[in-house]
N, C-alpha and C positions, 0 to 999 in steps of 0.2 A: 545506448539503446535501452529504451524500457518497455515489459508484457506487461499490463495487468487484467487482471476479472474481477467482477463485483458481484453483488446480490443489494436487493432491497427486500425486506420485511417489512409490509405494513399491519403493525399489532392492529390498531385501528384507525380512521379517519385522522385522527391527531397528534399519531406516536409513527413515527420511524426507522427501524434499524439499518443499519447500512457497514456492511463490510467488503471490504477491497483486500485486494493481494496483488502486492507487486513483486516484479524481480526486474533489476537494475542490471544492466551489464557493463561494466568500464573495463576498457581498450588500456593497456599496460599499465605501469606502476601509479601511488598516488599515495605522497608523504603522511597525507592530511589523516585518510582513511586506515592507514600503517600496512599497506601491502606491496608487495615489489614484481604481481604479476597477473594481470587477468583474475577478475575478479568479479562473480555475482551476488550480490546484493538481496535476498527476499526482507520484506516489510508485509506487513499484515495491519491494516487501519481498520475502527471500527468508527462510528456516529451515531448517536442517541438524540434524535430530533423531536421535540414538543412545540407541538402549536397550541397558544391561546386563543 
């Protein structure tokens, strides 16, 4: 299961900001990730958009 929220910032007509937050949740153990129990996940993305 995954929550996330965003926001957009428009500096002007041709610039963009854009940041997200997510939280990830995984259901029992996973080798890959190194955990052996329930486990949430936050990430925080950002994007820096220009239009020519």
């Amino acid at each position: 299961m995954m929550k996330s929220t965003g926001i957009n910032w428009f500096v002007n007509p041709n610039v963009r900001l854009q940041v997200n937050g997510t939280l990830h949740f995984f259901n029992g153990s996973s080798s890959i990730r190194g955990f052996d129990d329930d486990q949430v996940i936050p990430q925080l993305l950002t994007e820096l958009q220009f239009k020519f």
